[in-house]
Every structure is written in C-alpha cells, then in structure tokens.
N, C-alpha and C positions, 0 to 999 in steps of 0.2 A: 363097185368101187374101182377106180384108178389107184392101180398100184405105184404109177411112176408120179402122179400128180401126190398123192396120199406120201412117199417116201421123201422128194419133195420139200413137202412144207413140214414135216417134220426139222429134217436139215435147217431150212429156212428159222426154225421157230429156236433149234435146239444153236445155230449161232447166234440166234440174237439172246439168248438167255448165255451164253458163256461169256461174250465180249461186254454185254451188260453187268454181268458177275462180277467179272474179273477188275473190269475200270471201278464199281462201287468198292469191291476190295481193298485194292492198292488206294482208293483215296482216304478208306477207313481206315485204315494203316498205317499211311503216313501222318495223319491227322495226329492218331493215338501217340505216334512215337514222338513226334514234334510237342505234344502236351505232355510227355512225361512217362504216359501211361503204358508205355509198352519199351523195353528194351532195343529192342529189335534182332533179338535172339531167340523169342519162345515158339514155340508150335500151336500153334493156337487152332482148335477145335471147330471143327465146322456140319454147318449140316444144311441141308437141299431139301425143303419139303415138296413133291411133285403130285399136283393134283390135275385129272381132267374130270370133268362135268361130263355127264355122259354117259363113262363106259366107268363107274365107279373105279377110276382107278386115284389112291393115296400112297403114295412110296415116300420113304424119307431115306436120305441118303448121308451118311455119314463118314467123315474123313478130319483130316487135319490139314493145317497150312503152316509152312516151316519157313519160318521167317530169316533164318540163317541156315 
C-alpha cells in the first residue's frame, strides 16, 4: 500500500464530504427558518453515519449545530 497516495485520497474524500456537508446544511437551514420552522436560535442535533464496504467499518458520529 501507498501510504502517501492512501493518506491522500483520504484528505481528498474527507473535503469533499465537509464542503458537501456544510453547503447542504446552511441551505437546510435557511430554507427551515425562512418557512417558519426554525427560530434561528436552537442547537440542533446532528449525526454523520460513516460507512466503508470492505474493511467493515460503521461509525456514527454525533454532535450538535448551534444556530446562534
């Protein structure tokens, strides 16, 4: 294994899941608060399922998002 090609596309994979993340976020968000349906004060609950095909790996990752 290529440890510098292997760390890599890791990088490569784990920016495209953040700036993906984050843009679906903010337009869920503002959608919500422009309908009504959110304040724009709450902390709202989040969670990251991470799966690879392969090496059996399932991790869920959980946190919040604080909207003020």
């Amino acid at each position: 294994m290529n440890e510098d090609a292997f760390n890599m596309s890791i990088r490569k994979f784990l920016k495209k899941v953040g700036v993906t993340s984050q843009r679906e976020i903010e337009q869920a968000v503002r959608d919500a608060v422009d309908a009504g349906k959110l304040s724009g004060s709450e902390s709202l609950p989040a969670k990251v399922r991470l799966t690879i095909d392969g090496v059996s790996l399932d991790v869920t990752i959980d946190g919040a998002i604080d909207l003020a």
